[in-house]
N, C-alpha and C positions, 0 to 999 in steps of 0.2 A: 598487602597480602597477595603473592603470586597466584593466579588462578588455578583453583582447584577443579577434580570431576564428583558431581555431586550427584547422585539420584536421588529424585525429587520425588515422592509418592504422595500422591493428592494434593499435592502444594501450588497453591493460588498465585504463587511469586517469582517462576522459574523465569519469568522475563525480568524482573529485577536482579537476581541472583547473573543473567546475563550478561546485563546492562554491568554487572562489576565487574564484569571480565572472568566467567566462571561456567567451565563447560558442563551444562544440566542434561541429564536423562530425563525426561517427565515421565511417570506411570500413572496414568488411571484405572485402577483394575477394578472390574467389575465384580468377579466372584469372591466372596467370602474368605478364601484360603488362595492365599497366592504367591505362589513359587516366584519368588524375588530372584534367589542365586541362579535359578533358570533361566530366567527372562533377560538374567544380566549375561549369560554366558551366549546367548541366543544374538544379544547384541554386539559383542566383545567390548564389555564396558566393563572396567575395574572402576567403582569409586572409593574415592577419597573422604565422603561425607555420604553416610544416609541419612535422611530427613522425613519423616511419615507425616503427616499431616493428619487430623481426627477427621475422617467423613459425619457426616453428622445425620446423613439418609442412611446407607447402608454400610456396616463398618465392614473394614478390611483388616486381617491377620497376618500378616507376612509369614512366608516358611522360608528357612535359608537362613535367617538373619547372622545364629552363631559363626557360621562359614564365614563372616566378613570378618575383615581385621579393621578395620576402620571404624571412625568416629560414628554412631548412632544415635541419632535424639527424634523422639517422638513430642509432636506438638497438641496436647492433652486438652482440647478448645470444651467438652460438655464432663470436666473431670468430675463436678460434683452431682451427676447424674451417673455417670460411669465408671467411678472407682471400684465398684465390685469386681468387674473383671478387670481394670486395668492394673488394679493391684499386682497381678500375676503381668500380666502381658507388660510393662513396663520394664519388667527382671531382663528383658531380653535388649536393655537401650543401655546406653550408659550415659544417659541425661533426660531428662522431660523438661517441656518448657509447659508453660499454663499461663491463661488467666486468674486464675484459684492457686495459686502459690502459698499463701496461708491455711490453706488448705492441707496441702501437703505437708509443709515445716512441721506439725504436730503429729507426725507418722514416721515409724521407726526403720518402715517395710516400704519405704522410696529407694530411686536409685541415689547413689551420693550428689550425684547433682540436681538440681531443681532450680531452675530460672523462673520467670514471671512474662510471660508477654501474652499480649492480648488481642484478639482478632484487629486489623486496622480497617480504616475508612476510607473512602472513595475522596478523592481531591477533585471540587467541585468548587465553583464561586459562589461566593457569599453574594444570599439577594438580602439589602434591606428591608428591616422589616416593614418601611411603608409598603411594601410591596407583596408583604406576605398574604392572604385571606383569611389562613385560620389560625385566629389565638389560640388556638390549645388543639393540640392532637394526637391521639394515640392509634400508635400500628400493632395490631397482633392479632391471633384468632382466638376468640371467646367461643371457650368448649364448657361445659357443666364440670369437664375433669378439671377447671380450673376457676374455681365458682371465686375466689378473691378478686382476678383479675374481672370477671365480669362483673361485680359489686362494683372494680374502678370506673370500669367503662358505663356502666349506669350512674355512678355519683358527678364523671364530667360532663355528660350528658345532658342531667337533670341541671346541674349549674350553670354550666358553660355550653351546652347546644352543643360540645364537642361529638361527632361520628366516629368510631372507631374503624380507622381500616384494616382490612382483612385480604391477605390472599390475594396481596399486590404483586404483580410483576417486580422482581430488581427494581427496574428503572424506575417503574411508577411508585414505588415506594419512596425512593431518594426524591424524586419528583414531589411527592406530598410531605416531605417532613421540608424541602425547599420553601415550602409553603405556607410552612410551620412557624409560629415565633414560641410558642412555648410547649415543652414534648415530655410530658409525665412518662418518667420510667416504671416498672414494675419487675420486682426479684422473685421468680419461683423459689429457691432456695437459700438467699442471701449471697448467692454468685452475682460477679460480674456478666452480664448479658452482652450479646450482638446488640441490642437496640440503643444499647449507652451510645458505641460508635458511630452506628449508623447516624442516629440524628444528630449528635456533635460537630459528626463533620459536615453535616446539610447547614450549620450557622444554628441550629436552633438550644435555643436556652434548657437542657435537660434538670429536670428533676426528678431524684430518686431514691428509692432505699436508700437508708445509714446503712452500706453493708461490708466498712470499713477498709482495710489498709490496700488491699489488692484495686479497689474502686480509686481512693484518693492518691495511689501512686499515678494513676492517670491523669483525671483532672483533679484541680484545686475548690473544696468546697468552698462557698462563698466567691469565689472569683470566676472560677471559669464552669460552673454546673453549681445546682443547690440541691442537699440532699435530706431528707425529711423520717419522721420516724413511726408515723401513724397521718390518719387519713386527716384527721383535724389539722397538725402542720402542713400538708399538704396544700389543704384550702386555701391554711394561712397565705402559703408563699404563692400561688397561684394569685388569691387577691391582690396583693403586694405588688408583684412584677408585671401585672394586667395594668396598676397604679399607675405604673413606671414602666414606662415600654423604654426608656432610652435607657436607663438600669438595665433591664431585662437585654436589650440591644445590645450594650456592651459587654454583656456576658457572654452570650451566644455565639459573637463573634472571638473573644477570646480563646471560647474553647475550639472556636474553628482555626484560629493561631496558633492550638497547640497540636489541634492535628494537623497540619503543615508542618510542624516545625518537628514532630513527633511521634506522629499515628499513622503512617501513609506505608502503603505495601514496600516502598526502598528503605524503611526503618526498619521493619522486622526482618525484609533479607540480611540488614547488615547483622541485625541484633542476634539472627541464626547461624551467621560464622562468628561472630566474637564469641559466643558463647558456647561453641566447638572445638573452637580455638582456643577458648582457658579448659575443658574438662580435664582429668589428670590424665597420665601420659600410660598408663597401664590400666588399659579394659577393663571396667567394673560389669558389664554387662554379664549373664549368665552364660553358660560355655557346656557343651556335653548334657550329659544327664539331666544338671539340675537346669539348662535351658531347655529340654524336653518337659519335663515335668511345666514348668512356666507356661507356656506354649499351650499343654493341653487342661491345664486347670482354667488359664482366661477362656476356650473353648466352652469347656463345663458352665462357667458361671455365664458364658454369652447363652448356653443353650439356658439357662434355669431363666435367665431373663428374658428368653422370648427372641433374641437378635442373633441366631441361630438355626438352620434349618437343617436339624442332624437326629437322629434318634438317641436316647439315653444308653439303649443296648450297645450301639456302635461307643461311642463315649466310655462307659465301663467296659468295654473289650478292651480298648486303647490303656484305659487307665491303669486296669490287672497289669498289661505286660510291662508300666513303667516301676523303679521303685518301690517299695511300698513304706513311703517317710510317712510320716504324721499328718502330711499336710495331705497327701497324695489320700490315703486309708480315709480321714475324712470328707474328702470329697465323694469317695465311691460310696462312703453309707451316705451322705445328702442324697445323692441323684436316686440309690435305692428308696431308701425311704421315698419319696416323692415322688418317684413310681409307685409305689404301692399304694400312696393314697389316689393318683387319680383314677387305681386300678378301683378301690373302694369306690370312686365318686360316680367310675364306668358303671359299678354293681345296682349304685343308688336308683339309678338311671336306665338302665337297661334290664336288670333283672339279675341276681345271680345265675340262673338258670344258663344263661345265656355268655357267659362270663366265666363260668364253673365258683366256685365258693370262695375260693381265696384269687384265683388269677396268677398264682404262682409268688405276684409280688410282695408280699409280706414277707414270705414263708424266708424268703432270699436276702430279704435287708436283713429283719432278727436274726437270721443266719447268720450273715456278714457281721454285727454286733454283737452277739454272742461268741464267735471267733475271736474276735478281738479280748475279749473280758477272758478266755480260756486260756488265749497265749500271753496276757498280761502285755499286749503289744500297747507301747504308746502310753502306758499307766500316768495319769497327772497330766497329760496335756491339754490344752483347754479346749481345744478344738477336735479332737475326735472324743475326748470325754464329753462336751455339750451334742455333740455330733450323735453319739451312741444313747445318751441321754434321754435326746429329743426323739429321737426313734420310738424308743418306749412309750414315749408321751403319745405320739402320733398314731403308735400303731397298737396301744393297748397293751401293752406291758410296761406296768407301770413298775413289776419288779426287775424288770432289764433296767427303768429307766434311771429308778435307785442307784443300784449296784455301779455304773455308771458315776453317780456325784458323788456315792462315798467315793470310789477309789479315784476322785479326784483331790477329795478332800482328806484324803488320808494321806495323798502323796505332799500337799502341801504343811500338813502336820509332821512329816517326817521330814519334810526339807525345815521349819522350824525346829525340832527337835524336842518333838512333843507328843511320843507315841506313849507316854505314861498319862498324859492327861485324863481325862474321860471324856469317851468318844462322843463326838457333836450329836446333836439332836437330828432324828430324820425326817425328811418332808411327809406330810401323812397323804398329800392328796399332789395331783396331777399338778394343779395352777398353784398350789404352793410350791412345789419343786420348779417352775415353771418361773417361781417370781425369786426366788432364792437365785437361779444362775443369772438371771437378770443383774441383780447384785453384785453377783461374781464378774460378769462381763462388763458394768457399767467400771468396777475397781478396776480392770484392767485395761480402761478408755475406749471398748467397745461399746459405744451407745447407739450411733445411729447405722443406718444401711446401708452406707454409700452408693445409694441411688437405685438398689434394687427394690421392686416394686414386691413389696412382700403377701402373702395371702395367707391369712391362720390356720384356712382351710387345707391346705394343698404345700406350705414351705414348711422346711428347716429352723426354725431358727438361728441364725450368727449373731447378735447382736443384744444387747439388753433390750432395747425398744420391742423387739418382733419375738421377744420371749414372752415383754408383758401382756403384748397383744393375744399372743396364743392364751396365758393366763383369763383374759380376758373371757376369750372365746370359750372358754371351759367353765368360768363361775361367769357370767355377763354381771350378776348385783353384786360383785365384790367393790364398794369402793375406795379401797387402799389400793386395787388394784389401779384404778380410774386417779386416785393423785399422785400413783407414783409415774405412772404413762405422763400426766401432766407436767410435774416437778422435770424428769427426764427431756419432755420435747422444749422446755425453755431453755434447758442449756444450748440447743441446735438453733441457728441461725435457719428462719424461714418455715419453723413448725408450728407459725400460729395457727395456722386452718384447724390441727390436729387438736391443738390447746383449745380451741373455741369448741369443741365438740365435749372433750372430759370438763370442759369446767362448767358447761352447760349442764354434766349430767350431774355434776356437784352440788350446781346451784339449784336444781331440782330436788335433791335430797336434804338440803340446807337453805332454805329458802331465805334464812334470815343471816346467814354468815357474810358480813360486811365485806370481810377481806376476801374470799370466792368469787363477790360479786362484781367488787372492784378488778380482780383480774382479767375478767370476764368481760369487764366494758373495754378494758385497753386490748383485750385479741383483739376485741368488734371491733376498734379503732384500726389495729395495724391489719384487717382482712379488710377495711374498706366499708366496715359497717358502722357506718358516722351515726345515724339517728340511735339504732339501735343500742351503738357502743355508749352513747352518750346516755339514752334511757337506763340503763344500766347502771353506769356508773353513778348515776341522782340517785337511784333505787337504793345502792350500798350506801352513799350518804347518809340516806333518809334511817337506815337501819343504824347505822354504826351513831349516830345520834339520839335515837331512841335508846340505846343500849348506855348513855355518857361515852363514847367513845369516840369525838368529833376531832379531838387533839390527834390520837392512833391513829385516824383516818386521813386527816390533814398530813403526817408525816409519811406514812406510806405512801400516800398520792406521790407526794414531791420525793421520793427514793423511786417510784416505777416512771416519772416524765417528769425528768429533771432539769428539763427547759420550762415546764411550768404552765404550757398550755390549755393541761384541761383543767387544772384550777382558775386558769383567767377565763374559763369560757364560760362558767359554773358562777362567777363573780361579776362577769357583764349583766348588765340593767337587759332585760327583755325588751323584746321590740323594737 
């Protein structure tokens, strides 16, 4: 490949990218919004490849991008915490590369291309493990907001006298996993993590979530990493490879041969031109208008989630003057609405008096939603009709919020061709309407929140999950409401935390439902709550046998852990 001109934005590789013979611009931009085509014309640098890389502290926005005629790809490193707004900001690439690649493939609103590559590893020497100190070690920081991970770092602890380290320098981090022969991973969300690589490439033996295809295109389970599916397999394999240090040896070291041979920062440079090199030959990236709108909806949802420091008012100025498509209309009633409730939360809190009675922001979104219902704008769409909906719900007009899912569901009857039927039945209360689009959005594979940090009190709803929850927050003792939130967070990869709270509140209300309680011990198990999970799962035993139902019990078991573990643990002699 003749050397190309590449700008390189927050990319850890531009020395490799070098080293190929390939003349790099590096930008590290500090601010939030940053005139790329400026800073290129500032330099007189035309490239031939842009390349973004995901900061992972403070994000960055490029402005300019449509002005380039060149290749574009964004490198998507915290996608399954981040999709909310990258959904839109991606429009502007005409490729994303990721760790989370399976992620993406079940999404219709990518760009046409989508690669897989995955942060790489520091190329270090392999120390033997006589030489290592600590059999078992985990690096991360143990916050309350992540009470799973601190249950791990108490259960290696309690077994293994393992220390969790914390808020290690770079080096002294790679330093202690060198140190390491065996290095328990942990999945906040059933993504692939920084910690796989890191300690891979330190030689050390990782064990980690089943968090499947995106993890084993890396390493090879069983040969070069072992990966486990609750706290009890864990154990298991920990005891095992503690057994067998020369097992365990030879493992750790393979997957340090496979980052050598495969994971090291001159793999993903190359792997960053090939795969700019096959994108098709006509720009799929957004262009004009609809790369404006892009642009400032990823701003929108950066501000709803916090990684934004802009005002809403400024935002809906900006938004009015774009378009006003479907997608655009219902962002402007989110950001209203959600003004208006913290204007509500200001009142709670500081007084009306102080505030004046409404604060202006209610008056403005029902305004904005009631517009929309007058001009018939957007009729059936599922997003400014749950948009216009949810407003209702939020802000006390529960007959906006109606009026809204019929003419959602009216337009889906006439797209059917069934305006003689008789017309559907109406939600009678708030959290029933609330658990109805739940329905509607989980049928159309809107379940979870791609990463936005939702609040019943203060969002929007997008999503089926953060519809239920609002339902929630409106009836708290509903609990249909409580096993549909359940049912829902199983299908997500890494919602067991969430699951261990509604089937708790199940099993409270159902003290004697076998099958409840059995669930209920295997969250315990996959959050790291081994005694508990296990006291639990006797407890369903003990009922589902009282009841003759020890057969229905035995096969469930072996359908939910179908390696068989917690039946042979249940079946081990005491003592």
């Amino acid at each position: 490949m003749r050397g190309m001109k590449i700008c390189a934005v927050a990319m850890r590789m531009g020395r490799e990218l070098r080293e190929l013979g390939h003349e790099v611009v590096d930008l590290w931009p500090e601010e939030p919004l940053f005139d790329l085509e400026a800073e290129l014309q500032r330099r007189a640098f035309t490239p031939e490849l842009i390349f973004q890389e995901e900061r992972l502290g403070r994000r960055v926005v490029l402005l300019g991008l449509p002005r380039f005629s060149c290749p574009k790809v964004f490198w998507s490193l915290d996608t399954h915490l981040s999709l909310y707004w990258q959904r839109f900001y991606l429009r502007l690439f005409d490729g994303v590369l990721t760790p989370h690649a399976s992620l993406l493939a079940r999404r219709a609103d990518m760009p046409p291309a989508v690669g897989r590559m995955a942060m790489y590893a520091q190329e270090l020497p392999f120390i033997p493990f006589a030489r290592r100190t600590n059999a078992v070690g985990f690096v991360g920081r143990l916050t309350p907001q992540r009470p799973a991970r601190l249950r791990l770092a108490e259960l290696l602890a309690a077994r293994y006298g393992a220390v969790a380290a914390q808020d290690l320098p770079f080096a002294d981090m790679l330093a202690h996993y060198q140190n390491t022969r065996l290095a328990p991973n942990e999945s906040l969300l059933g993504e692939v993590n920084f910690r796989l690589m890191e300690a891979a490439g330190c030689g050390c033996l990782v064990l980690s979530p089943d968090v499947g295809p995106d993890q084993d295109a890396l390493f090879t389970p069983g040969r070069e990493m072992e990966t486990y599916a609750h706290a009890l397999e864990l154990r298991a394999r920990i005891d095992h490879y503690l057994a067998r240090p020369e097992e365990a040896e030879r493992m750790g070291r393979a997957a340090w041969e496979r980052v050598r041979g495969a994971h090291l920062a001159r793999h993903r440079a190359a792997r960053v031109l090939d795969f700019a090199v096959r994108l098709p030959g006509v720009s799929g990236a957004a262009r004009g208008a609809q790369a404006e709108i892009a642009m400032w909806l990823a701003l929108a949802e950066m501000w709803r989630g916090g990684m934004l420091d802009a005002g809403d008012g400024a935002l809906e100025s900006t938004l009015a003057l774009l378009p006003q498509g479907a997608e655009v209309s219902a962002e402007r009633l989110i950001l209203a609405t959600e003004a208006a409730c913290r204007d509500a939360a200001c009142r709670d809190v500081v007084g009306r008096d102080a505030v004046g009675a409404d604060g202006g922001g209610r008056a403005f979104a029902l305004g904005m939603a009631g517009a929309l219902l007058s001009a018939g704008a957007h009729a059936g769409d599922l997003d400014v009709d749950l948009a216009g909906s949810m407003a209702g719900v939020l802000l006390d007009d529960f007959a906006l919020a109606r009026r809204f899912w019929l003419r959602r569901v009216e337009a889906a009857r006439s797209k059917r061709g069934e305006e003689r039927e008789p017309r559907p039945a109406v939600p009678q209360t708030p959290a029933q309407l609330c658990r109805w689009w739940a329905g509607e959005l989980a049928a159309a594979g809107r379940v979870g929140s791609d990463g936005f940090a939702f609040d019943p009190e203060a969002s929007s709803p997008r999503a089926a999950l953060e519809c239920l929850h609002l339902a929630l927050r409106l009836e708290p003792d509903d609990l249909d409401t409580v096993r549909r939130l359940e049912a829902l967070a199983a299908t997500l990869p890494g919602r067991d935390h969430l699951r261990l709270a509604h089937l708790s509140t199940l099993a409270l209300h159902a003290p004697g439902d076998w099958r409840v309680g059995l669930k209920l011990g295997l969250a315990g198990l996959k959050t790291f709550r081994l005694e508990a999970g296990l006291a639990d799962i006797a407890k369903a035993r003990a009922d589902a046998d009282a009841q003759g139902k020890a057969e229905a019990f035995a096969r469930t078991l072996a359908a939910l852990d179908s390696k068989g573990l917690v039946a042979a643990e249940f079946a081990a002699p005491c003592g």
